[in-house]
C-alpha positions in Angstrom: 0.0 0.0 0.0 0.9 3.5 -0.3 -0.5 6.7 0.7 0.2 10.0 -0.6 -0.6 12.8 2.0 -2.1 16.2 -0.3 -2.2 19.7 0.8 -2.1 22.4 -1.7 -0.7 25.7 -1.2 -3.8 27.6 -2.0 -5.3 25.7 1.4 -5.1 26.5 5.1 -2.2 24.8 6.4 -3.6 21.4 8.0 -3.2 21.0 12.0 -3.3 17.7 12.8 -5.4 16.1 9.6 -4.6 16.1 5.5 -6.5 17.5 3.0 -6.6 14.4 1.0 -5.3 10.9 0.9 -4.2 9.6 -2.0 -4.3 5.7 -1.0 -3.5 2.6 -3.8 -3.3 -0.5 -1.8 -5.3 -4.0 -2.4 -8.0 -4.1 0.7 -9.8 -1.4 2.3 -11.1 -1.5 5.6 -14.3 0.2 6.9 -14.6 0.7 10.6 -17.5 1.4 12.3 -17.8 3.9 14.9 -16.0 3.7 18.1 -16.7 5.4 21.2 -15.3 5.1 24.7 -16.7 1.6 25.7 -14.9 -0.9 27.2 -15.1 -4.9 26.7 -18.2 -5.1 28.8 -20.1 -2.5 26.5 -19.7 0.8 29.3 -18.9 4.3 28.2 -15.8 4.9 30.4 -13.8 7.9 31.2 -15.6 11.7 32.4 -13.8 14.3 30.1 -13.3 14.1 26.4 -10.2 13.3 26.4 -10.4 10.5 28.4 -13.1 9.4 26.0 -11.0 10.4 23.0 -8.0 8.4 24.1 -10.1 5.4 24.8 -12.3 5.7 21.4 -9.0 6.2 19.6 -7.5 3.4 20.6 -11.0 1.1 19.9 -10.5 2.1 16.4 -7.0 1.3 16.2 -7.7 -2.1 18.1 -10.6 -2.6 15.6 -7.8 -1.7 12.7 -5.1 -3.8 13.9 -7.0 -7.1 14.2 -8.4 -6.5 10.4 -4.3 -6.3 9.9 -3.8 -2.7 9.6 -1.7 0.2 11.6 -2.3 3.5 11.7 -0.1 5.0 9.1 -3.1 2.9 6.6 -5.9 5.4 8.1 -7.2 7.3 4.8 -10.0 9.1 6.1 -11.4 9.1 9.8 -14.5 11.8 10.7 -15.0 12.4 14.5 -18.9 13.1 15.7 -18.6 15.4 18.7 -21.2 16.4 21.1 -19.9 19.4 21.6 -17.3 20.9 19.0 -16.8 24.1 21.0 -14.9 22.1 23.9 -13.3 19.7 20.9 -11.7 23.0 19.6 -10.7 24.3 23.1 -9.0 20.9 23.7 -7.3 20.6 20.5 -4.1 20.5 21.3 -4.7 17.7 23.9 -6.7 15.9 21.6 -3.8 16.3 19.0 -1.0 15.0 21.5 -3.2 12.0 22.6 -3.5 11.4 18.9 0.2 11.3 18.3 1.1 9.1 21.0 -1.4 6.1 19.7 -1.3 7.2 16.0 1.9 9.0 15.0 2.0 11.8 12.8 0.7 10.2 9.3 -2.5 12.3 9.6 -5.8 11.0 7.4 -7.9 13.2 5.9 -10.2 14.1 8.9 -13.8 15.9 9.3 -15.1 16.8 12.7 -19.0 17.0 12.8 -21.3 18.5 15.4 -24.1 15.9 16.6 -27.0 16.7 19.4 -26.1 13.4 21.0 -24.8 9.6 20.3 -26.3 6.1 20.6 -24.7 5.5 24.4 -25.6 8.9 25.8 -23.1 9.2 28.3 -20.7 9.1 24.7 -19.3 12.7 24.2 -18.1 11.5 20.9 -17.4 8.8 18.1 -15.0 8.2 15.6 -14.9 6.2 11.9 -13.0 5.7 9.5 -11.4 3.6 6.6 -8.1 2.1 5.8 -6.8 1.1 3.2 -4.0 -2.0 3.2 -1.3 -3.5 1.0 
């Protein structure tokens, strides 16, 4: 697989996403939303980032087991409860996102939602992969 991170001049400079993916690879993986539940099906953790950090890491677990890392991500859109305290914890978020993820950024979309299936969630995240 190979991925071809794409952000034009005449763009914003990206913080901590891409503004596209170019991905050529032979499987792609869709992965369906993940929030902060643990094995026995409980949101856990008070704050978003707690939350973030624990949905993050379903998704990678979820990614891994289909036989991906990270650096395959191609696209990954986060559903936030509130995207007024996502923004004021951005640069948390970001670190947290580093430390399980690295630094090959997907192409990312945050979108505002009244509220999530579990309704303790404070947000979700999908995505899809693409793999050699």
């Amino acid at each position: 697989m190979s991925t071809e991170r794409v952000n034009p001049p005449e763009l914003s400079p990206p913080t901590g996403f891409s503004h596209a993916v170019v991905a050529t690879g032979s499987r792609v993986v869709f992965l369906a939303g993940q929030t902060a539940l643990d094995t026995d099906g409980k949101v856990v953790g008070e704050t978003l980032p707690e939350q973030f950090e624990r949905a993050l890491g379903n998704l990678l677990t979820a990614l891994r087991a289909a036989g991906g890392t990270p650096a395959d991500l191609a696209r990954v859109t986060v559903y936030a409860t509130d995207v007024a305290e996502y923004r004021a914890r951005a640069a948390e978020l970001g670190r947290i996102w580093r430390d399980l993820a690295g630094r090959d950024y997907p192409a990312m979309a945050v979108v505002g939602v009244v509220r999530l299936w579990d309704e303790q969630a404070l947000l979700e995240l999908d995505g899809f992969a693409v793999l050699p």
